[in-house]
N, C-alpha and C positions, 0 to 999 in steps of 0.2 A: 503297682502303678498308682499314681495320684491325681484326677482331676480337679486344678484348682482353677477360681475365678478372681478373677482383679477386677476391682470397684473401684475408682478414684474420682476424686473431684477435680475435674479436670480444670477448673478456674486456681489449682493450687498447684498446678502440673501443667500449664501452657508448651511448653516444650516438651512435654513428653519424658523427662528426666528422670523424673522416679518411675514410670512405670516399666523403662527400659531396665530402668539397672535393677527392676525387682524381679525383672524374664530372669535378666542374669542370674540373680543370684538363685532365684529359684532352680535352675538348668544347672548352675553348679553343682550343687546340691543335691541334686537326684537328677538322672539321666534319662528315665523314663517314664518324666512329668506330663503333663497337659495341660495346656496353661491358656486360658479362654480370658476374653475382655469380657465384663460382664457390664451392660447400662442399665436393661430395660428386665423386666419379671419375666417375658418370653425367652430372655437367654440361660433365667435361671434354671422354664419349667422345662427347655429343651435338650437341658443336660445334665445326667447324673454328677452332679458335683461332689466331692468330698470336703470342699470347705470354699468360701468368698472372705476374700483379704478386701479388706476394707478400708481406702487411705482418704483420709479427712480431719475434720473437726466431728463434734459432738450430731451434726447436723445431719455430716451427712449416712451417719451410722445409724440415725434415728429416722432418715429416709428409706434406706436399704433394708432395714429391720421391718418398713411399714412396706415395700414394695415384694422384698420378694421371703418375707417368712409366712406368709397367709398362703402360699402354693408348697412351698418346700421348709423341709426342717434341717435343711443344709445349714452346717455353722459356721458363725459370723467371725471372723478376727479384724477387730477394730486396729488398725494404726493409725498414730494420729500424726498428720502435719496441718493443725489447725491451730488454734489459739489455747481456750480449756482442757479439754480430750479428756472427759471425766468417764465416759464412757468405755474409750480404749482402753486396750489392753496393754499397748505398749506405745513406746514413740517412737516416730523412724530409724532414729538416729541406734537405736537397739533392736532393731529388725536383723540385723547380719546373723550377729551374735544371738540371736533366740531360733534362727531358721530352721536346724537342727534339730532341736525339741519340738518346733512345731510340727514338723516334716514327720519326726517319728511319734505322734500324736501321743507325745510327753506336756499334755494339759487335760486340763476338766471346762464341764460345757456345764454354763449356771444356764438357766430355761427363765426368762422371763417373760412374766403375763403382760399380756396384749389386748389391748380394748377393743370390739369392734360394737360400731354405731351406727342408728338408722336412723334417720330425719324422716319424719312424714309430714307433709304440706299439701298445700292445693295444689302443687305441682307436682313433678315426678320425684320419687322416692329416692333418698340416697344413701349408701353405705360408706363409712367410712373406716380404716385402720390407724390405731396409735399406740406405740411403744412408751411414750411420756405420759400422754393426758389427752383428753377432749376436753376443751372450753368454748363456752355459751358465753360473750360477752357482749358488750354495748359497740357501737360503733364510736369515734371519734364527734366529739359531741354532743352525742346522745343522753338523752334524760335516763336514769337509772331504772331498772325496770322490775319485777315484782316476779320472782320465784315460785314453781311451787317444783317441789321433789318428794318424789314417791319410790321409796323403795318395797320390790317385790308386789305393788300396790296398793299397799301401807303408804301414809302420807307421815313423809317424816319430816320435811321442813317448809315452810314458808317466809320467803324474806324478800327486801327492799334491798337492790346492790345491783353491782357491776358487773356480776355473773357469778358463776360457780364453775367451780375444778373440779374432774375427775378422775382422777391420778391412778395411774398401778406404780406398785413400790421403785419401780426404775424412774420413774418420774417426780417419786418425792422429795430430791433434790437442785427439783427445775424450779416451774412456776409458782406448784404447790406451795412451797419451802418457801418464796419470797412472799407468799401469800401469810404465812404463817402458819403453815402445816408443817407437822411433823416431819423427821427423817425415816424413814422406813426401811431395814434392810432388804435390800434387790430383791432375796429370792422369796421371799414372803406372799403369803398367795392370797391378797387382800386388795381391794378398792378403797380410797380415798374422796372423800367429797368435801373440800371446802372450799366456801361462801369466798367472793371479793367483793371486799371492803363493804360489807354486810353494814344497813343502817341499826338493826343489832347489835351492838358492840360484844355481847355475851357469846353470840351465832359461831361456835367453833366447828374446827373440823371431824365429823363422823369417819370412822374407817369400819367398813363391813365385808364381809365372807365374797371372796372370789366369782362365788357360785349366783351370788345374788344382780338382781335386774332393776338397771336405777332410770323411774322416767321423767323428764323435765317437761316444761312447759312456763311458759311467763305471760305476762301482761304486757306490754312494750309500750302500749298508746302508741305515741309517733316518733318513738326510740328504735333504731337501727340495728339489729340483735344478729351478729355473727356465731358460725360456730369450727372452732378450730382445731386442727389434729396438728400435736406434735410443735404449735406456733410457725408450722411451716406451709399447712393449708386452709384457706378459709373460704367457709361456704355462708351466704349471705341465708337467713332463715328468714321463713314466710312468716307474717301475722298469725297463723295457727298451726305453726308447727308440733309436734310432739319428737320429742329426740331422746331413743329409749338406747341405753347403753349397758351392757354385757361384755363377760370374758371374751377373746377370740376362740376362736376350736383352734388354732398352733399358738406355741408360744417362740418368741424368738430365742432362737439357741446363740448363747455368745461364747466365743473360745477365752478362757482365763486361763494364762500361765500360772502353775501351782503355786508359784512363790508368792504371786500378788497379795496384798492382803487388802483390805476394802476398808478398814479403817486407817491406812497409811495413808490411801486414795485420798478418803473422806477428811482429810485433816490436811492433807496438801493441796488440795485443788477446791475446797468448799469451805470448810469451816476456818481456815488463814488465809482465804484467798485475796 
């Protein structure tokens, strides 16, 4: 028997169309399925799942990775009916045709590191989760503001910019990459930090040990300093915050059909795109 979960975005499924015809085809397929709608992180912790099908773009896999792989190491299968889908593993349109393989878990699960983050301020303390990156940037308008970062407590950069990235290798070919960071292959168990648009011109990106603890802090004056997970949430930071960022304790499990290969991905959907 198989408990699976369906995640869709339902703003790409208003009628409900793909996610009927994936009951079907899943029911087809094996007779003594179980097959749950999954939204919210209490449907994931409330039940032993064997795997969450996951239908979107890039977005919303990097939501689901940040929502419900901090409780559960249940693994991901990205489908994509989005635009990029650099993240998926497959496209809809080969959902039929892969069902089979996935059904009889004829794939490998690559584990990607996960960033978790704490803001401290005059107000109440927050935590944050990201599968891409956390970014500390300026607000719209905002006078550029003055870095300092310390890794492990070692002070390793100080700079005048727009903010700074902090990337795990799943994310080095998001924001990081337009920033001028490096590609970093997924499964690599390393942190990224680089500067935007550093008044440094020299200020490149540092990559460091998994294990290590990077803490930020800025100057702002009366610049507007956001800090973002994933470019999907943003939390507005206080005049003295400190925002220390660390591995997660789970990493997100994503389901890869064996054949994929990551540099076919990486040259169709990034580097010719």
């Amino acid at each position: 028997m198989k408990k699976v979960g369906i995640n869709i975005n339902e703003s790409k499924d208003k009628d409900g169309i793909i996610f009927n015809e994936t009951v079907k085809t899943l029911k087809e397929n094996a007779s003594n399925i179980e097959i749950y709608k999954i939204a919210t992180r209490e449907d994931v912790v409330d039940k032993d799942l064997d795997m969450i099908l996951v239908f979107g773009g890039d977005g919303t896999i990097l939501r689901a990775g940040r929502e419900f792989s901090q409780y559960k190491d249940t693994p991901i299968l990205g489908i994509n009916i989005g635009h990029l889908g650099f993240l998926s593993t497959i496209e809809y349109d080969e959902f039929k045709e892969n069902i089979s393989k996935i059904l009889k878990n004829n794939f490998r699960i690559e584990k990607r590191l996960m960033l978790k983050s704490y803001i401290k301020g005059s107000g109440s303390d927050v935590v944050l989760y990201s599968l891409n990156d956390l970014v500390v940037c300026r607000g719209t308008l905002s006078r550029m503001a003055k870095y300092k970062i310390k890794i492990n407590g070692d002070e390793c950069m100080e700079f005048k910019g727009d903010g700074v990235i902090i990337s795990t290798p799943t994310g080095s070919t998001a924001y990081s990459f337009s920033a001028g960071g490096p590609i970093v292959y997924p499964t690599l168990r390393q942190i990224s930090i680089t500067p935007i648009c550093p008044h440094s011109p020299s200020l490149r990106t540092i990559i460091i040990d998994e294990n290590s603890e990077i803490t930020i802090t800025a100057s702002a004056n009366d610049s507007i300093l956001y800090a973002s997970t994933d470019g999907q949430k943003f939390n507005l930071l206080e005049n003295d915050f400190e925002l220390t960022v660390r591995k997660a304790e789970r990493d997100c499990n994503l389901i890869m059909l064996k054949e994929v290969n990551y540099y076919d991905v990486l040259k169709s959907k990034i580097i010719n795109i």
